[in-house]
PyMOL Python script that loads the backbone (N, CA, C, O; Angstrom):
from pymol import cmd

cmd.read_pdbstr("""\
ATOM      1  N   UNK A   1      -9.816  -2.959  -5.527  1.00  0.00           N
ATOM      2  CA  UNK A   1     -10.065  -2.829  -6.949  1.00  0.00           C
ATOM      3  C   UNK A   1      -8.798  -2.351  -7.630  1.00  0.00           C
ATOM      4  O   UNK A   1      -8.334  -1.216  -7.526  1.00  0.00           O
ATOM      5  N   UNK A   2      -8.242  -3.447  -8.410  1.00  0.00           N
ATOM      6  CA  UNK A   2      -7.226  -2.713  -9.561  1.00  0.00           C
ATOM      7  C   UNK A   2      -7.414  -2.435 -10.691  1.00  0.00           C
ATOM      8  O   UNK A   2      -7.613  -3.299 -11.544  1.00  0.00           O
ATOM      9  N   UNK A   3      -7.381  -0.608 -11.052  1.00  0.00           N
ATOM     10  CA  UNK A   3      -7.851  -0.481 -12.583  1.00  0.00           C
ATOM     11  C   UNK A   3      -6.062  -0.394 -13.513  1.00  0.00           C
ATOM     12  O   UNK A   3      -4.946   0.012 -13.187  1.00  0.00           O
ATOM     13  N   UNK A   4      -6.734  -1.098 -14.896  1.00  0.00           N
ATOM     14  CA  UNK A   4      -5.038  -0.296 -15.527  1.00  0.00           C
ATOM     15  C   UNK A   4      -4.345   0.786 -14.860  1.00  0.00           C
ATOM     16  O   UNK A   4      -4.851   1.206 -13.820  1.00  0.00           O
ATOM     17  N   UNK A   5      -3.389   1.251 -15.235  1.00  0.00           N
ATOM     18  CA  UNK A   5      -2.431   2.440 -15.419  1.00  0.00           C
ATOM     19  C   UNK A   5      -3.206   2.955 -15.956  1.00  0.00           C
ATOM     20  O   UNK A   5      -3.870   2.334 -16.786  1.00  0.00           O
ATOM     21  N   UNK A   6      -3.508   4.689 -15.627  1.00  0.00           N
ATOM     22  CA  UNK A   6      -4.325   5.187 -16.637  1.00  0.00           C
ATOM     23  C   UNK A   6      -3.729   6.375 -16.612  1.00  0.00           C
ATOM     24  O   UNK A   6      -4.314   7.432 -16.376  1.00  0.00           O
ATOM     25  N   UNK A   7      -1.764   6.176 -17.013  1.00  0.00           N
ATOM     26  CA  UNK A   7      -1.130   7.326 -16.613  1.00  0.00           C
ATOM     27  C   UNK A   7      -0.421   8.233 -15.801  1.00  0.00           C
ATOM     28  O   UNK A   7       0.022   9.327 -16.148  1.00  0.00           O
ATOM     29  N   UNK A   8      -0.311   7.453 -14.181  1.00  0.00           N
ATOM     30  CA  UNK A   8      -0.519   8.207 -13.318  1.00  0.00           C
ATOM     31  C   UNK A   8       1.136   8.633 -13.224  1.00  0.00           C
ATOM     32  O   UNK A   8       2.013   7.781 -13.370  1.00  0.00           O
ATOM     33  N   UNK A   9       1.407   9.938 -12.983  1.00  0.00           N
ATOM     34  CA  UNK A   9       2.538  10.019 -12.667  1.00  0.00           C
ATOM     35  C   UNK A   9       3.363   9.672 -11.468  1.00  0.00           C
ATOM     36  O   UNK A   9       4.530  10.022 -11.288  1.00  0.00           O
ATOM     37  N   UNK A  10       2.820   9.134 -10.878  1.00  0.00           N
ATOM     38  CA  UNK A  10       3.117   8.205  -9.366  1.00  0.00           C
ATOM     39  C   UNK A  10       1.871   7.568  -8.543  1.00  0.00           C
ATOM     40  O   UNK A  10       0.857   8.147  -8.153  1.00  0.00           O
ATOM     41  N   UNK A  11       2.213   6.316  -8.405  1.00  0.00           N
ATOM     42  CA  UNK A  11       1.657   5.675  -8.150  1.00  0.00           C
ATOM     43  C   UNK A  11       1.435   5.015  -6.827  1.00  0.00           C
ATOM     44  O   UNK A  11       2.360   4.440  -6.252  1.00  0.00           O
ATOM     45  N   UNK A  12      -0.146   5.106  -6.179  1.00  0.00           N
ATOM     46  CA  UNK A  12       0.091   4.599  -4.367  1.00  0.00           C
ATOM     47  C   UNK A  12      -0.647   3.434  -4.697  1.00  0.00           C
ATOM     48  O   UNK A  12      -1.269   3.069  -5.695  1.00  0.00           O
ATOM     49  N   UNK A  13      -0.317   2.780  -3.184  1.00  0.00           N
ATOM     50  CA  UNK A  13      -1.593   1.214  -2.629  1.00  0.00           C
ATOM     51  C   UNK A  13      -1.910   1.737  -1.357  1.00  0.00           C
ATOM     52  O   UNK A  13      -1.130   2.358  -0.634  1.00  0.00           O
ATOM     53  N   UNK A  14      -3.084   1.462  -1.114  1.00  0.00           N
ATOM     54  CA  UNK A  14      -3.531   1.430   0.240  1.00  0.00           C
ATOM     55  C   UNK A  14      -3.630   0.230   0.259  1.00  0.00           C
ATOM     56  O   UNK A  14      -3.983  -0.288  -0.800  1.00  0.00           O
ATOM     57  N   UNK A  15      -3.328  -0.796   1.609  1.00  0.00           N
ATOM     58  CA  UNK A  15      -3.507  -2.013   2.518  1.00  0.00           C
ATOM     59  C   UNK A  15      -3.595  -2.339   3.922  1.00  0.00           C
ATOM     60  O   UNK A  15      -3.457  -1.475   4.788  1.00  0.00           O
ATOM     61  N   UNK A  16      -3.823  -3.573   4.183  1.00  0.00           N
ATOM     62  CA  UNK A  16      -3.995  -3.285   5.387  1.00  0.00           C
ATOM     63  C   UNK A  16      -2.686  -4.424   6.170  1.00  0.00           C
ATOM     64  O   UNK A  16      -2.159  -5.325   5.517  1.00  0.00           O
ATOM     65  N   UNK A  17      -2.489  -4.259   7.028  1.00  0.00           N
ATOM     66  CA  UNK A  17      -1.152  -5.049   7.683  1.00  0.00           C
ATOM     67  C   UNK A  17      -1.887  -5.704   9.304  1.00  0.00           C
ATOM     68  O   UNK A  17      -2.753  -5.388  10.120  1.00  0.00           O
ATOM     69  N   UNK A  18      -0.751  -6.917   9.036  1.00  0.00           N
ATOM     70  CA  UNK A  18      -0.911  -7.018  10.860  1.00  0.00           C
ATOM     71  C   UNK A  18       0.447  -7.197  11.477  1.00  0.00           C
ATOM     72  O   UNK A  18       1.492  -7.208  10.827  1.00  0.00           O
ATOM     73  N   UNK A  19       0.327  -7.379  13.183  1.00  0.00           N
ATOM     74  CA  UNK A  19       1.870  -7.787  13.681  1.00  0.00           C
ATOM     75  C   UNK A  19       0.924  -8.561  14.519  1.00  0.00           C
ATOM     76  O   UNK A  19      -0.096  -7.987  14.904  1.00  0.00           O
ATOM     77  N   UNK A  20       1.277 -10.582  15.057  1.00  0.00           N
ATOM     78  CA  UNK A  20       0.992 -10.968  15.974  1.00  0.00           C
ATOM     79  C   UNK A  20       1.838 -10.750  17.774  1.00  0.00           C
ATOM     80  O   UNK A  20       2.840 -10.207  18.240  1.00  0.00           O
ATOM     81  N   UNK A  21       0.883 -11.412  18.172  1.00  0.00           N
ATOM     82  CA  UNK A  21       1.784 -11.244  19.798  1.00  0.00           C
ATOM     83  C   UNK A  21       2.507  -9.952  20.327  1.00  0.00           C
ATOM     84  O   UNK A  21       3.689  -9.728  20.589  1.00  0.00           O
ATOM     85  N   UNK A  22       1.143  -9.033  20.400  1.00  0.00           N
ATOM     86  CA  UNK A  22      -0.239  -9.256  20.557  1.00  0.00           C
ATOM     87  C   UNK A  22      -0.670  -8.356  19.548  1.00  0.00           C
ATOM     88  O   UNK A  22      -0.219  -7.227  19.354  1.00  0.00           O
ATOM     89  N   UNK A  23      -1.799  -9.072  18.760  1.00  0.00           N
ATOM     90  CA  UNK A  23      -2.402  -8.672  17.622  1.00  0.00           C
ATOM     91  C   UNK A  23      -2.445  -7.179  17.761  1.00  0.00           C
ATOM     92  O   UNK A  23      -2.759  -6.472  18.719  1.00  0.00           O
ATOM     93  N   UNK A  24      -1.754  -6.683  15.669  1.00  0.00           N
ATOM     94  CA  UNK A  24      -1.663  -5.342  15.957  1.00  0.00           C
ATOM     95  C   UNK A  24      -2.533  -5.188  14.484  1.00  0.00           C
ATOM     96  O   UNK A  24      -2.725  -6.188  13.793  1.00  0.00           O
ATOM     97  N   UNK A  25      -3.024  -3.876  14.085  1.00  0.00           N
ATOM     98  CA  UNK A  25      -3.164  -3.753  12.757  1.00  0.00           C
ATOM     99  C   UNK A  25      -3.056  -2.649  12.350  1.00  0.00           C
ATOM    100  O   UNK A  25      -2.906  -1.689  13.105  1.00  0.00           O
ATOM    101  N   UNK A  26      -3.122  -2.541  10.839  1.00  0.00           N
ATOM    102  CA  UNK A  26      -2.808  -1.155  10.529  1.00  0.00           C
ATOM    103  C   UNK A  26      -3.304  -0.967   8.965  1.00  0.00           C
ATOM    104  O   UNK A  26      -3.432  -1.921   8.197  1.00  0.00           O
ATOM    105  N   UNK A  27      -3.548   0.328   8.630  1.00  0.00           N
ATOM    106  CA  UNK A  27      -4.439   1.364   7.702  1.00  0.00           C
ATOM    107  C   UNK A  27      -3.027   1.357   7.049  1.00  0.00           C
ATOM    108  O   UNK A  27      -2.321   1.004   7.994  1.00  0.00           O
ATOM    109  N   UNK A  28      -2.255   1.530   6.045  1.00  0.00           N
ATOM    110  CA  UNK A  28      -1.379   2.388   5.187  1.00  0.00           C
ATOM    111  C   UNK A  28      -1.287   2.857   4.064  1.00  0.00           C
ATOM    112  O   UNK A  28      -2.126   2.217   3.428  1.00  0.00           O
ATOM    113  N   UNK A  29      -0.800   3.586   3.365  1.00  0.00           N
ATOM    114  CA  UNK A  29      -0.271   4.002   2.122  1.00  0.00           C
ATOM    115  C   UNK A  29       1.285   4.034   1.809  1.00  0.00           C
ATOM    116  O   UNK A  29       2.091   4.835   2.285  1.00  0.00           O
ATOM    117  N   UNK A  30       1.490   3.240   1.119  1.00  0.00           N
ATOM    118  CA  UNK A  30       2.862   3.223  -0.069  1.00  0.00           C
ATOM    119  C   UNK A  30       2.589   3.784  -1.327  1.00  0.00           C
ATOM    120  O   UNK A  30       1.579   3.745  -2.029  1.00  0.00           O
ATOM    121  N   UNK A  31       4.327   4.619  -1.563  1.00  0.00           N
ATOM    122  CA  UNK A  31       4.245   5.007  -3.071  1.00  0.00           C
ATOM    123  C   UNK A  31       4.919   3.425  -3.470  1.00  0.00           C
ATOM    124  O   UNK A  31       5.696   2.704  -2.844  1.00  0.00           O
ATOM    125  N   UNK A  32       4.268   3.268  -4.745  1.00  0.00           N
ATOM    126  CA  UNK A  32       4.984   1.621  -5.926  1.00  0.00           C
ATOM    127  C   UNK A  32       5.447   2.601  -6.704  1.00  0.00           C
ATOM    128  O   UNK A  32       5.220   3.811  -6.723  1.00  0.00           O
ATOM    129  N   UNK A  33       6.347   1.683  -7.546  1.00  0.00           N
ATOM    130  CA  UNK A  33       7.191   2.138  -8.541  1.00  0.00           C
ATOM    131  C   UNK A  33       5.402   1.832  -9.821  1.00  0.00           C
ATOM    132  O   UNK A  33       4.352   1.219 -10.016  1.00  0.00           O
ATOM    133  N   UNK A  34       6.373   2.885 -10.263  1.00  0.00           N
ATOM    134  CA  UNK A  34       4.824   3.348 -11.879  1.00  0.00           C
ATOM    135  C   UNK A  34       4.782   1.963 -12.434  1.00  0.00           C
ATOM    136  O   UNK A  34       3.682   1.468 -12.681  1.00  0.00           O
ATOM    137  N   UNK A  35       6.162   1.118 -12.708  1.00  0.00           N
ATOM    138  CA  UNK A  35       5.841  -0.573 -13.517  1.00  0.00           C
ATOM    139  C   UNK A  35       5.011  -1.460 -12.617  1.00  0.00           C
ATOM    140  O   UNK A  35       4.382  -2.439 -13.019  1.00  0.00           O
ATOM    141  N   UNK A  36       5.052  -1.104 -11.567  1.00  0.00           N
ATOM    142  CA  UNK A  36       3.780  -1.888 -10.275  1.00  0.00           C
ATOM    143  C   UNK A  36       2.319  -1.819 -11.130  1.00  0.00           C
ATOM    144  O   UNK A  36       1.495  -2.716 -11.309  1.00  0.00           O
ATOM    145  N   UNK A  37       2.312  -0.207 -11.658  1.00  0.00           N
ATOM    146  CA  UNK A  37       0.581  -0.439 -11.491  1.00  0.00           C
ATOM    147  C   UNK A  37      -0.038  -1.068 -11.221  1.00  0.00           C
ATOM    148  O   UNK A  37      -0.597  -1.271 -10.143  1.00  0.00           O
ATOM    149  N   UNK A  38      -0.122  -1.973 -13.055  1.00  0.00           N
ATOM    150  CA  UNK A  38      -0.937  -3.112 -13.695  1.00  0.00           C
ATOM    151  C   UNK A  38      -1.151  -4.288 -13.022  1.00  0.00           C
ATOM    152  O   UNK A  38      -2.081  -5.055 -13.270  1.00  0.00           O
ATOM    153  N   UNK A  39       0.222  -4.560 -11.634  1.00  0.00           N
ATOM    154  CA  UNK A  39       0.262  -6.078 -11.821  1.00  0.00           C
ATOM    155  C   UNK A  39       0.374  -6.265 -10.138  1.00  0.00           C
ATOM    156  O   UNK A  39       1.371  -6.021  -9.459  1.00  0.00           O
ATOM    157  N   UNK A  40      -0.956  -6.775  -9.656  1.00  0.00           N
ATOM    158  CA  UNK A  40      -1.117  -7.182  -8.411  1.00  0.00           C
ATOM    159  C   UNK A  40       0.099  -7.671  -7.702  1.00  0.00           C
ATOM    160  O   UNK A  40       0.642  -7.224  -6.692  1.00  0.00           O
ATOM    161  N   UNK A  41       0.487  -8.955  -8.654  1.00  0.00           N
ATOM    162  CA  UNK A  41       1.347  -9.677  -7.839  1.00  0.00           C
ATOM    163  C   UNK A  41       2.775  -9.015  -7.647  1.00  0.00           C
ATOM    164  O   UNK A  41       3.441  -9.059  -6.613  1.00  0.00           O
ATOM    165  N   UNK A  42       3.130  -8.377  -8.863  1.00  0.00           N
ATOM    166  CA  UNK A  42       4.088  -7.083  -8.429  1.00  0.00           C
ATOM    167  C   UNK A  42       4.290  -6.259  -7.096  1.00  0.00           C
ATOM    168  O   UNK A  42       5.266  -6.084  -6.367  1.00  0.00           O
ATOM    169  N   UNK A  43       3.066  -5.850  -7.068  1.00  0.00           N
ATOM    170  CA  UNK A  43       3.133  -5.390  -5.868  1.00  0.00           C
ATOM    171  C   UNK A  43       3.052  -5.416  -4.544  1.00  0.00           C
ATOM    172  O   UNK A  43       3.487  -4.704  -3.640  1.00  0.00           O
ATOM    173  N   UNK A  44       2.295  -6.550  -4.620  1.00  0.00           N
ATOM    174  CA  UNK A  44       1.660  -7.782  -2.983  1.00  0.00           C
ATOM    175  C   UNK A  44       3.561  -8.062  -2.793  1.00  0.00           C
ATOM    176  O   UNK A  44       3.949  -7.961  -1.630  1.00  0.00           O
ATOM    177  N   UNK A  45       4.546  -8.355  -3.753  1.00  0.00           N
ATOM    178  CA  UNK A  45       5.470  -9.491  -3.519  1.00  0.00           C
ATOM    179  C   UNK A  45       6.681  -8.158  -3.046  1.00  0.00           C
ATOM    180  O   UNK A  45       7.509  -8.527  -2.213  1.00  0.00           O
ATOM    181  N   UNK A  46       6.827  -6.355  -3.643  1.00  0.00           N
ATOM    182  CA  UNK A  46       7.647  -5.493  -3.137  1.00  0.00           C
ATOM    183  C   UNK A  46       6.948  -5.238  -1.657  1.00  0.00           C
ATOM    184  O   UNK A  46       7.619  -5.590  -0.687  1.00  0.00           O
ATOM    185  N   UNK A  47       5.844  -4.741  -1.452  1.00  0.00           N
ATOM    186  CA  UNK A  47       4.970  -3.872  -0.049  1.00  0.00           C
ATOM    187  C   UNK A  47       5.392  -5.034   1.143  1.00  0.00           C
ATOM    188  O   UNK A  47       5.675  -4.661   2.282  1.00  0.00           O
ATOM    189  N   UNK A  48       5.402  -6.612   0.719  1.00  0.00           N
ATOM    190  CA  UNK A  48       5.059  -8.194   1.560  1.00  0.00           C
ATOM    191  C   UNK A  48       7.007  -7.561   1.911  1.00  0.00           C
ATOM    192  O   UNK A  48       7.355  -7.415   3.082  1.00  0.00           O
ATOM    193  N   UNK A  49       7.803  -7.333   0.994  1.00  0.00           N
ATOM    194  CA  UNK A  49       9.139  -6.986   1.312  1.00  0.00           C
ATOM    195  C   UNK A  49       9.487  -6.163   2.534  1.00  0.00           C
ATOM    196  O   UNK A  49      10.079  -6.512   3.555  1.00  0.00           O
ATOM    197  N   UNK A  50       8.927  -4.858   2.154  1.00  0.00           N
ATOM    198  CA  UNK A  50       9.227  -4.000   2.832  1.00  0.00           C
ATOM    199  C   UNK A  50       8.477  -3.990   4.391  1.00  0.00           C
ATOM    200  O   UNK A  50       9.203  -3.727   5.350  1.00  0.00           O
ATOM    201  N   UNK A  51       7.075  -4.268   4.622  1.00  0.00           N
ATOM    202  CA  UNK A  51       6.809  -4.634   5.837  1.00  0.00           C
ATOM    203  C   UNK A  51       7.335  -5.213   6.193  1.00  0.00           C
ATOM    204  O   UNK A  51       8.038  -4.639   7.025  1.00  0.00           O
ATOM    205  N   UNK A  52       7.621  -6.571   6.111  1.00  0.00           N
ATOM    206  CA  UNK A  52       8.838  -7.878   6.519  1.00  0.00           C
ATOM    207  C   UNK A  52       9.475  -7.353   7.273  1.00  0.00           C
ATOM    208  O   UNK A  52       9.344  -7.425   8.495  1.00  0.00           O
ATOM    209  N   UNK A  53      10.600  -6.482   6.432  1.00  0.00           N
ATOM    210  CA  UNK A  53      11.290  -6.118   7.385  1.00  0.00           C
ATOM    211  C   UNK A  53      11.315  -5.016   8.801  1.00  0.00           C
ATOM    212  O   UNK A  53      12.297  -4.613   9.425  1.00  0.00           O
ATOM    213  N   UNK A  54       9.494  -4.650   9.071  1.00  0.00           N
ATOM    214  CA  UNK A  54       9.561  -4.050  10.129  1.00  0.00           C
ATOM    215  C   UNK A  54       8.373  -4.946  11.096  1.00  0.00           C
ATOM    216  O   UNK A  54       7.681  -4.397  11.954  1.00  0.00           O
ATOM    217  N   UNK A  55       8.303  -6.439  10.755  1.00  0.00           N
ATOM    218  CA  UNK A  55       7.576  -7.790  11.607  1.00  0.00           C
ATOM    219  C   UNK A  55       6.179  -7.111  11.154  1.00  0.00           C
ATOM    220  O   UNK A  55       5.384  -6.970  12.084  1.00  0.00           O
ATOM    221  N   UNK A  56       5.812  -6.737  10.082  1.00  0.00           N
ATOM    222  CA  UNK A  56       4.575  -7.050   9.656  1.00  0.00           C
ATOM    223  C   UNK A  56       3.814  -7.500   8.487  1.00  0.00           C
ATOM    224  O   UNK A  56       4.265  -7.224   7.375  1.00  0.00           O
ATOM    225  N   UNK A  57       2.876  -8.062   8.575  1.00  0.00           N
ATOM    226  CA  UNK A  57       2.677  -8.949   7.618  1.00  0.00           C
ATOM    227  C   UNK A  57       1.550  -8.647   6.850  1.00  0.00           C
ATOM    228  O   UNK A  57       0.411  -8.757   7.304  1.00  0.00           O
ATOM    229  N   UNK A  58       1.812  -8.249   5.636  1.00  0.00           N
ATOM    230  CA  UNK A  58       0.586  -7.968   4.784  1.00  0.00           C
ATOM    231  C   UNK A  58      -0.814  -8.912   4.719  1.00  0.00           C
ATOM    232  O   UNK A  58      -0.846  -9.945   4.051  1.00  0.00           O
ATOM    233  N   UNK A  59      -1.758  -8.510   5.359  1.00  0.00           N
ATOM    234  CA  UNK A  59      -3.298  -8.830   5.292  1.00  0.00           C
ATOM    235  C   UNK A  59      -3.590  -8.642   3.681  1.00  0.00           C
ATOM    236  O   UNK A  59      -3.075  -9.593   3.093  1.00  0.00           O
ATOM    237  N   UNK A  60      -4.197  -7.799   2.830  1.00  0.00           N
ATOM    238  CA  UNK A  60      -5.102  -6.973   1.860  1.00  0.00           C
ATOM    239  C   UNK A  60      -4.354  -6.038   0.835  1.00  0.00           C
ATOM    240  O   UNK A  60      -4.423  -4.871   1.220  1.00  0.00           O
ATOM    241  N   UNK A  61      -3.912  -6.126   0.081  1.00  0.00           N
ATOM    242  CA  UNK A  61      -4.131  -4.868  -0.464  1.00  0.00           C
ATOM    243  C   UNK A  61      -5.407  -4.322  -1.630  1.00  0.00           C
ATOM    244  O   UNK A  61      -5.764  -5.140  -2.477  1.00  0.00           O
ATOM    245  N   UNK A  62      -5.927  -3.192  -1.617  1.00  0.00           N
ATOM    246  CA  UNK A  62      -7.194  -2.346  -1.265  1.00  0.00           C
ATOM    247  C   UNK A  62      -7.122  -1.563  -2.530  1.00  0.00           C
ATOM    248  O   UNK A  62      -8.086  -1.895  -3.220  1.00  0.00           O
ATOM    249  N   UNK A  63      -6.560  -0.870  -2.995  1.00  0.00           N
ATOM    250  CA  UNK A  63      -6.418   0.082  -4.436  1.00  0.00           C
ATOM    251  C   UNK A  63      -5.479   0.234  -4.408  1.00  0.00           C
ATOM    252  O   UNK A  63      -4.754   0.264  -3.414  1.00  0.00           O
ATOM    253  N   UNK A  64      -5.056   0.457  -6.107  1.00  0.00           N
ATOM    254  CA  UNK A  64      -4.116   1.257  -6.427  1.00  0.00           C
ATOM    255  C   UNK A  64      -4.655   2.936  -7.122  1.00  0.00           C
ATOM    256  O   UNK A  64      -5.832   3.136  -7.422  1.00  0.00           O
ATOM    257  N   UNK A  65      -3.865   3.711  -7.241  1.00  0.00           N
ATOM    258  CA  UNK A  65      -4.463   5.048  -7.111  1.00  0.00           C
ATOM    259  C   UNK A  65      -3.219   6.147  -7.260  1.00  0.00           C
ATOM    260  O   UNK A  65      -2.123   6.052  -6.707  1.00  0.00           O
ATOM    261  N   UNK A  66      -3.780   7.487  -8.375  1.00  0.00           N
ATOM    262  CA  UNK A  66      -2.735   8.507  -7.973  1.00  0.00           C
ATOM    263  C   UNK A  66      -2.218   9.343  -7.177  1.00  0.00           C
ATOM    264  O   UNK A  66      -1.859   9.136  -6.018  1.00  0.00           O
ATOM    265  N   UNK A  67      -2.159  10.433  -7.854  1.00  0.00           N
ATOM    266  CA  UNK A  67      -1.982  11.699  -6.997  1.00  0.00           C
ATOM    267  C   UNK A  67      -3.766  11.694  -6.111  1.00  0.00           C
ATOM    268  O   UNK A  67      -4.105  11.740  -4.928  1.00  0.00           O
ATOM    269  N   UNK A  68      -4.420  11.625  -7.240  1.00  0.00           N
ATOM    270  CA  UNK A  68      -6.037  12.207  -7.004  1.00  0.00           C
ATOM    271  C   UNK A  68      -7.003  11.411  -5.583  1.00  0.00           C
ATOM    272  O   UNK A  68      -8.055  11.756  -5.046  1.00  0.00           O
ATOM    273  N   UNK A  69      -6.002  10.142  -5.312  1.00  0.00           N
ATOM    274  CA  UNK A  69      -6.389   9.620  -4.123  1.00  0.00           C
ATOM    275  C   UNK A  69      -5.837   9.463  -3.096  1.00  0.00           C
ATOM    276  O   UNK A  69      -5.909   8.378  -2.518  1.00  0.00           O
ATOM    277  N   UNK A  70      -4.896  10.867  -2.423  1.00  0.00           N
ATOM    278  CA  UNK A  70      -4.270  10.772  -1.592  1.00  0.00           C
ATOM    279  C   UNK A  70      -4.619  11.697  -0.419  1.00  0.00           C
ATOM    280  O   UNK A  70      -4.282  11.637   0.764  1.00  0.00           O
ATOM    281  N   UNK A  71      -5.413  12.594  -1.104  1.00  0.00           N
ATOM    282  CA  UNK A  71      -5.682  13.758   0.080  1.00  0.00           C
ATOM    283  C   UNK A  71      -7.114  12.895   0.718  1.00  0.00           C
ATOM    284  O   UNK A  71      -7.304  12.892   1.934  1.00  0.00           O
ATOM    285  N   UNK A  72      -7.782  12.398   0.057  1.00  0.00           N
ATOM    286  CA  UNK A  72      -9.214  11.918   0.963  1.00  0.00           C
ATOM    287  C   UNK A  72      -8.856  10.381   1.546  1.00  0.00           C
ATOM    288  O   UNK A  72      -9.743   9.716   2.080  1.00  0.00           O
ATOM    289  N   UNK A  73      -7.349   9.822   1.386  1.00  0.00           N
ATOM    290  CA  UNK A  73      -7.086   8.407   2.553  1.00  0.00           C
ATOM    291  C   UNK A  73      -5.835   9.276   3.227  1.00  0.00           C
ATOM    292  O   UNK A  73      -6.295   9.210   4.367  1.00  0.00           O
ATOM    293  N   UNK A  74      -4.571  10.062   3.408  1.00  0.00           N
ATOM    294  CA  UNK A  74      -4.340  10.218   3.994  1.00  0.00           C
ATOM    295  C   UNK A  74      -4.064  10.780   5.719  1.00  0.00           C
ATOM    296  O   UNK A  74      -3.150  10.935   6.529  1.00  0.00           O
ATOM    297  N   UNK A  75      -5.171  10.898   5.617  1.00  0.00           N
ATOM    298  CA  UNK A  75      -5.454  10.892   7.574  1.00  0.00           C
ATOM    299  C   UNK A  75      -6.157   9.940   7.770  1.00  0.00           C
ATOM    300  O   UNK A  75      -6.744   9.948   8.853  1.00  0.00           O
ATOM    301  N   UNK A  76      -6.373   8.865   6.934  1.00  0.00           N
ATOM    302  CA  UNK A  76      -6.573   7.568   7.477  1.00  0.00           C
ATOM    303  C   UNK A  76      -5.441   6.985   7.796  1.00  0.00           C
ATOM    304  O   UNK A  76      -5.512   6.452   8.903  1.00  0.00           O
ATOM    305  N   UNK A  77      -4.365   6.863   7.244  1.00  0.00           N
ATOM    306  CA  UNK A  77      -3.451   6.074   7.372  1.00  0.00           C
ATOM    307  C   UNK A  77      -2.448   6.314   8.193  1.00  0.00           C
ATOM    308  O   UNK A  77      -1.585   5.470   8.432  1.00  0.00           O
ATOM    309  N   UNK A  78      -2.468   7.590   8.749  1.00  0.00           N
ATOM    310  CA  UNK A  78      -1.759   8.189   9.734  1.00  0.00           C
ATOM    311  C   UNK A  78      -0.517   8.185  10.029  1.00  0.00           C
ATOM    312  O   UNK A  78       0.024   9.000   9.283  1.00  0.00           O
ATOM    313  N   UNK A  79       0.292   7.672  10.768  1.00  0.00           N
ATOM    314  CA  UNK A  79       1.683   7.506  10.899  1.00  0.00           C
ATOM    315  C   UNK A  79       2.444   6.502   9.815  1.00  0.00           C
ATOM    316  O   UNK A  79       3.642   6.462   9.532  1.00  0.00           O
ATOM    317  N   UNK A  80       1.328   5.696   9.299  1.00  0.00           N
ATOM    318  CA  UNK A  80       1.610   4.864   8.037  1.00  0.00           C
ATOM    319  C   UNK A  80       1.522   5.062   6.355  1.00  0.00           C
ATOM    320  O   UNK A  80       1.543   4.271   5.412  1.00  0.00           O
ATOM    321  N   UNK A  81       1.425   6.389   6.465  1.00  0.00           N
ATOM    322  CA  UNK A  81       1.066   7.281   5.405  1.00  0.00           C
ATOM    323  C   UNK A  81       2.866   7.121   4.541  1.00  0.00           C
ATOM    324  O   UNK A  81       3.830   7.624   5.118  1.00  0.00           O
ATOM    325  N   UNK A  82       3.000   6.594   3.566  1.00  0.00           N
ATOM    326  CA  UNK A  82       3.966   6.659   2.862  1.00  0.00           C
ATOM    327  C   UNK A  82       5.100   6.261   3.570  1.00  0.00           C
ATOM    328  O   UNK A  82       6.115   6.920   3.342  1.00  0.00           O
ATOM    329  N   UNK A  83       5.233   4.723   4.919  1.00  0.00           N
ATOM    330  CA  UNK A  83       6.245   4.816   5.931  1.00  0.00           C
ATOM    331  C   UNK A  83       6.778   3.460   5.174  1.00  0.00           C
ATOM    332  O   UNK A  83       7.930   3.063   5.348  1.00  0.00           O
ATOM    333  N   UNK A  84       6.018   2.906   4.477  1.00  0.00           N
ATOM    334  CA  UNK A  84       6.544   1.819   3.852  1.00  0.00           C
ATOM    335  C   UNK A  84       6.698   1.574   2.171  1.00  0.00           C
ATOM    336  O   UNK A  84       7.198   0.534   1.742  1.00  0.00           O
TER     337      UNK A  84
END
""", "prot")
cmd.dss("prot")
cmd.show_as("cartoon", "prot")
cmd.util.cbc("prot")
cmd.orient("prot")
C-alpha cells in the first residue's frame, strides 16, 4: 500500500527480494530519499539499483512508511534492516 507523503521526515520501504541458484529470499527495509515517497516507480527503479548490485533481485515492494513504522518491522528484517 502506497499512501501520499504525509510529511515524513524520512522515509522507509519494506520489500521483499530474491537471489537464484539456489533460491534465496529476503524480508528488508531501506531508507528512500523523501522525493521517492509519492512515486512507486521512483522507487522500485533506485531499491531494483541497489540490490543489483549485491545479485538480488527485487520481488515486491510492500509500504512505504516513517519513522512510526520502523520499530514494529525491524526485527523482521533482520540483517536487512537498512543494508540496502
Amino acid at each position: 500500500m502506497f499512501l501520499p507523503n504525509t510529511g515524513f521526515s524520512d522515509c522507509y520501504v519494506d520489500y521483499k527480494a530474491k537471489k537464484n541458484n539456489p533460491l534465496r529470499l529476503h524480508y528488508g527495509i531501506s531508507k528512500i530519499n523523501t522525493d521517492f515517497c509519492e512515486n512507486r516507480n521512483a522507487i522500485a527503479l533506485d531499491l531494483e539499483s541497489r540490490l543489483q548490485s549485491s545479485g538480488w533481485i527485487l520481488l515486491k515492494l510492500l509500504d512505504v512508511f516513517g519513522n512510526e513504522g520502523i520499530d514494529e518491522r525491524k526485527d523482521s528484517a533482520g540483517i536487512y534492516f537498512l543494508k540496502y
